[in-house]
C-alpha positions as CSV (number, residue, x, y, z in Angstrom):
1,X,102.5,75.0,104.8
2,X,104.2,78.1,106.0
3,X,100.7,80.0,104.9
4,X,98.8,77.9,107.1
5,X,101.0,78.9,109.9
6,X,101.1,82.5,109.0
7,X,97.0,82.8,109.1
8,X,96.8,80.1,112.3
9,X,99.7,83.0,114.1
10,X,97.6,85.6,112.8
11,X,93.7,84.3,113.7
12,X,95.4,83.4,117.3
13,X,96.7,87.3,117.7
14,X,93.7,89.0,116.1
15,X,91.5,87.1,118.7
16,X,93.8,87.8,121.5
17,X,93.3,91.6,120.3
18,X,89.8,90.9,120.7
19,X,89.2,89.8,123.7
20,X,90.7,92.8,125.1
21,X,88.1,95.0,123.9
22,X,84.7,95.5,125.6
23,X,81.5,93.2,125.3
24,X,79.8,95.7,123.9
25,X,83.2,96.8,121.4
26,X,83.1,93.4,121.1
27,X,79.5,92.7,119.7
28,X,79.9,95.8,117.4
29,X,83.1,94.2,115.6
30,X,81.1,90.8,115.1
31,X,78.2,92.0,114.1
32,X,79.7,94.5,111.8
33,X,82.5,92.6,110.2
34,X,81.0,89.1,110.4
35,X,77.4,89.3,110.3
36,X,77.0,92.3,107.9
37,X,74.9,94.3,109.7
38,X,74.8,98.3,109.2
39,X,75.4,100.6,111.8
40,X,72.0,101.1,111.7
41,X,71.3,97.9,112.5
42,X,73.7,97.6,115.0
43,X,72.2,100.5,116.5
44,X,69.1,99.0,117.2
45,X,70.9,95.6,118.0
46,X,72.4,98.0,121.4
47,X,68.9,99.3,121.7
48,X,70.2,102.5,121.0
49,X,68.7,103.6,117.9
50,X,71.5,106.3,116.9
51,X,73.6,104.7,114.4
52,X,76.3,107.3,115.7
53,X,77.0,105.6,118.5
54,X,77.4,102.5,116.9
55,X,80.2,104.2,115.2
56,X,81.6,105.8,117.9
57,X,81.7,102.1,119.5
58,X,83.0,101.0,116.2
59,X,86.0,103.4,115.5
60,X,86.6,103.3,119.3
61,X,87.3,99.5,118.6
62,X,89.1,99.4,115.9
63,X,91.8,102.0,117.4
64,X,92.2,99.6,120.2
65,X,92.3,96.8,118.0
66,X,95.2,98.2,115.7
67,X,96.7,99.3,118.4
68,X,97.0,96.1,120.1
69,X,98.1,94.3,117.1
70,X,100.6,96.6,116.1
71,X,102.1,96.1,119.5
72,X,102.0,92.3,119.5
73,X,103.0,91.9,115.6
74,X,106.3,94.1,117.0
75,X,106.6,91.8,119.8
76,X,106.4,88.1,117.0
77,X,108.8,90.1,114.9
78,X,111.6,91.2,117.9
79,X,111.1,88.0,119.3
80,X,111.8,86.1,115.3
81,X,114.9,88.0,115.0
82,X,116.0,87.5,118.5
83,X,115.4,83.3,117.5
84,X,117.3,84.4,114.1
85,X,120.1,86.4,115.3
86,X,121.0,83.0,117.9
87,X,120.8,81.0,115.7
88,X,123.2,82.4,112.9
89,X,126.0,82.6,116.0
């Protein structure tokens, strides 16, 4: 049970984390991570047929995104032993 509430906490930040990002950051992530595609592809999904900026797009995504879950997985975890530390006194 706990599991299920681990992924449900976890699928609830991650898509906090992404809809922060850009539409177009946005569509790069999903298309890359959830439809497949290539940066290729994806390329000529922007109509931009440079896969290069695909992955510029990409990696500029991903920073944000890490960066935005490291802050709010920092924030679950001060908050937990906040809750913890109350409740042991």
């Amino acid at each position: 049970m706990d599991e299920f509430f681990e992924r449900r906490s976890l699928y609830k930040l991650t898509n906090e984390a992404v809809q922060g990002l850009t539409k177009k950051e946005q569509k790069v992530i999903r298309l890359r991570f959830f439809e497949g595609r290539t940066l290729k592809e994806i390329g000529k999904e922007l109509n931009n047929t440079q896969r290069e900026n695909a992955r510029r797009v990409e990696a500029m995504a991903l920073r944000k995104l890490r960066c935005r879950l490291i802050e709010k997985l920092k924030t679950k975890e001060e908050r937990e032993k906040a809750v913890e530390r109350n409740r042991l006194e």
